[in-house]
Structure formats: C-alpha cells, structure tokens
C-alpha positions in Angstrom: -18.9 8.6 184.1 -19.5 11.4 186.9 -18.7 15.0 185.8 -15.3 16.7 187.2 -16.0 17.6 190.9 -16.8 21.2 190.6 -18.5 20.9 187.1 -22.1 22.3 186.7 -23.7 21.7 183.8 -25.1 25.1 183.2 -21.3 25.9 182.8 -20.4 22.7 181.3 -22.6 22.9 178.2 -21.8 26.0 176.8 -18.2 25.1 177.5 -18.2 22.3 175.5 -20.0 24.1 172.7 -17.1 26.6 172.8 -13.8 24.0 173.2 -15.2 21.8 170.6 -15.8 24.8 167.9 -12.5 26.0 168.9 -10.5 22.4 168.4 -12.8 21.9 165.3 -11.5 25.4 164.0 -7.9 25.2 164.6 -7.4 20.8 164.1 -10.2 20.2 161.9 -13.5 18.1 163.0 -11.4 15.0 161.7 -8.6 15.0 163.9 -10.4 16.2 167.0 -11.3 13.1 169.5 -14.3 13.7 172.1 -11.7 12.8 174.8 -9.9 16.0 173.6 -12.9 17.8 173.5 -13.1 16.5 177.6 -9.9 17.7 178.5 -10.2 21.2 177.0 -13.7 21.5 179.5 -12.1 19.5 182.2 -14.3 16.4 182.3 -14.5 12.9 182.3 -14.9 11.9 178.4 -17.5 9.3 179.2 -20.0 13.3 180.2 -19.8 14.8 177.1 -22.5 12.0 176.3 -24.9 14.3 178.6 -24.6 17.1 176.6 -24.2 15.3 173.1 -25.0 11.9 171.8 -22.3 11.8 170.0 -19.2 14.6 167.8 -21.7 14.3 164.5 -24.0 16.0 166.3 -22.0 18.0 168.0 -20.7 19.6 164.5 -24.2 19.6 163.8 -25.0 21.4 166.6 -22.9 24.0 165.9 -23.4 24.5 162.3 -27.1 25.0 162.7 -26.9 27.4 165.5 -24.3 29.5 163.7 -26.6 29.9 160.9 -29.7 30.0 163.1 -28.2 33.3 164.9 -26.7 34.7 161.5 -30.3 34.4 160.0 -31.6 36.1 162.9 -29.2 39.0 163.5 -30.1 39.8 159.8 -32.8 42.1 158.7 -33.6 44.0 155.1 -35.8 46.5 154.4 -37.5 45.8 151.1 -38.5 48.5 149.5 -35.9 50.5 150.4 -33.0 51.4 148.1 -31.0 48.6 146.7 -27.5 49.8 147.2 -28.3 51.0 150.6 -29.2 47.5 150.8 -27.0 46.3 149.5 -23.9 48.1 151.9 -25.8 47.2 155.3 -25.5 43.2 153.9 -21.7 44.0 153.4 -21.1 45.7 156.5 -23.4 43.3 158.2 -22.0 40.2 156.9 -18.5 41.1 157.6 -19.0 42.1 161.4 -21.3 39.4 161.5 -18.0 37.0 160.2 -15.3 38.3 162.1 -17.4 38.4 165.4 -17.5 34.8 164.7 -14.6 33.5 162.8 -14.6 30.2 164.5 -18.3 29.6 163.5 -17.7 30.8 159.6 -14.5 28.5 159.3 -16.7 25.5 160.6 -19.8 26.5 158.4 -17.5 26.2 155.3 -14.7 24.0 156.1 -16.4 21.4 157.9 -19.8 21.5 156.1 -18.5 18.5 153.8 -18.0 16.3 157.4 -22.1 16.6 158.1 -23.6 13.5 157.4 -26.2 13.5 154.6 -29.6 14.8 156.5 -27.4 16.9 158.6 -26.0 18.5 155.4 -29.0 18.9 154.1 -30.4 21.1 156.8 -27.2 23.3 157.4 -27.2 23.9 153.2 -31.0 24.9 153.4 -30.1 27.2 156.2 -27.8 28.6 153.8 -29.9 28.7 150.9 -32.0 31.5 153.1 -29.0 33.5 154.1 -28.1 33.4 150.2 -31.8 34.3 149.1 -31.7 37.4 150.9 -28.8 38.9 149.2 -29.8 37.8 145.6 -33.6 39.2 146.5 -31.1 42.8 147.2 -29.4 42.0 143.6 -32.7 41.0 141.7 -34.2 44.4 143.2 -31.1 46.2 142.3 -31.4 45.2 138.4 -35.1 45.8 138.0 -34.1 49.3 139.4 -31.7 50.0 137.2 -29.0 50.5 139.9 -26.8 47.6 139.8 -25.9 45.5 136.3 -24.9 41.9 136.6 -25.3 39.0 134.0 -26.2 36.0 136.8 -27.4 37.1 140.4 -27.2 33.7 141.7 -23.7 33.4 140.8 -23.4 37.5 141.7 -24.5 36.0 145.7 -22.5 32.9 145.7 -19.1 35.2 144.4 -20.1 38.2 146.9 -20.6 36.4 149.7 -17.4 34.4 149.0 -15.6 37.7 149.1 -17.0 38.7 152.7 -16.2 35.7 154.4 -12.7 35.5 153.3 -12.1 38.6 155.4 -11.9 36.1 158.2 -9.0 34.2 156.5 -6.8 36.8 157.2 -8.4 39.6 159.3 -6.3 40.3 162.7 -7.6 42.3 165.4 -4.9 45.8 165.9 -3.3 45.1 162.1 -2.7 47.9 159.3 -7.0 48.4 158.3 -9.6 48.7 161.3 -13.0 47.0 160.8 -14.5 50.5 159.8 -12.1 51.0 156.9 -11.9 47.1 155.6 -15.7 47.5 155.4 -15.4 50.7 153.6 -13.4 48.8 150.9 -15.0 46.0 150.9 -18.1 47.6 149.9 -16.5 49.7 147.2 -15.9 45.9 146.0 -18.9 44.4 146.3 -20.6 48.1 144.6 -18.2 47.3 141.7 -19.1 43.3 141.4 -22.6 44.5 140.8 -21.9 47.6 138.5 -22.4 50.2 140.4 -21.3 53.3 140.8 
C-alpha cells in the first residue's frame, strides 16, 4: 500500500517512531494494533512495513535507541570525587528521565514484551547504564565516603528511586526540577551513607 498523498518518508519515519512510543506508553505495547499506529501518522497500515518489518521490532526499536542515547548522554569522571559523582548521576539521571518519560515507561514496562534475543540485548544495554553507577558506589566505599552493605543491590534500589520521578512528575506542579533533584539527591546521599 502507497503512503498517504503528502507523506514523505523523511517525515514519516520519525513520526511513526514518536506515535508508536506514545500509544505504547499510554495503551500498552499489547493493546496497540499497527493499524492504530497508521492512523496516529496518517498512513495506509499496509506502509508502516517500509519503516518496520513488523511492531516486535518496532518496540525493539525503540528500546534500544532509548538506551543507546541514555548511554551516550552519560559521562563520569573517574577519579574524581565519589559523591560529586555520585550527584551528577542523580541529577543526570533524573533530567535524563523526565526529558523522556515515554521512553523510561517503555524501557521498564514493556521490557517483559521483547522477545527473547531482543531482551537480551535491551537488558545488556542496561547492565552498562547499571555498571556505571555501581563503579561510582564501589569507588565511593573504597574511599571511605559512602557505606553500604551490597552495591549491586545499592544501583538496582537507587536507580529505582530516580526513575519513579517520572511516575508522577508534572510539568508547573508544587517542586520544580531544580528542587526535586535537590531532594532527590539528599536521598540517594542518605541510601549510600553519606553525609
């Protein structure tokens, strides 16, 4: 089937990438249907297939770029000190989440609709976003500066914490980004016994 009249398909693409992560977000990947996905860009169902063999890939798709652009945007400084660290991962990660609140609720809500090799890419991809903040904890102990009894479980429990700022977050409410970061870092310096 021939796009809409009108479509181009250096509009189309990134269009779809953007309804389908929005549909996913707000109806779940389950009860989203590619011919939804059509009508939210305005095209035939049957041109989706150009961009997208199929919406397993599509989810895919959009996990691993998610995680793709969070590993890039993030940079430490080893070396440097560990709580100082430590509070540019929390204010990172939490700009980082609500800048992209679709793209978070996807990358934990709809991780368990990956098929298997898919899964196993976007958890890898994880598993390096997760080693950089428990490389910031393991420095943090051998310093002295932060005291915690498992800094695995320390980065799994932290990095909970941050993303559930997207759960409820809303642009103009009582606490600007500035100060929920503020407390969220007095959290996060607290969960590794700092003070």
């Amino acid at each position: 089937m021939a796009r809409t009249q009108g479509s181009r398909a250096e509009i189309t693409g990134p269009l779809l990438r953007d309804e389908a992560r929005r549909l996913f977000a707000r109806q779940g990947y389950a009860a989203v249907s590619m011919r939804q996905i059509a009508a939210a860009v305005g095209v035939q169902a049957g041109a989706l297939y150009a961009y997208t063999p199929d919406k397993q890939a599509l989810l895919h798709d959009l996990l691993e770029s998610h995680m793709q652009d969070l590993l890039a945007a993030w940079t430490d400084t080893p070396g440097a000190d560990p709580l100082a660290r430590l509070e540019r991962f929390v204010r990172f990660h939490i700009g980082f989440s609500l800048d992209n609140s679709d793209a978070v609720f996807l990358s934990y809500m709809e991780l368990r609709n990956l098929a298997p090799d898919n899964f196993a890419r976007i958890t890898a991809l994880r598993g390096h976003y997760e080693a950089a903040l428990e490389a910031i904890i393991r420095d943090g102990i051998a310093s002295g500066a932060m005291q915690v009894e498992d800094p695995k479980l320390t980065t799994l429990a932290l990095i909970a914490m941050l993303t559930g700022v997207t759960n409820w977050y809303r642009e103009g409410g009582r606490l600007d980004r500035d100060r929920i970061a503020d407390i969220y870092w007095g959290l996060a310096r607290g969960a590794v016994g700092a003070h």
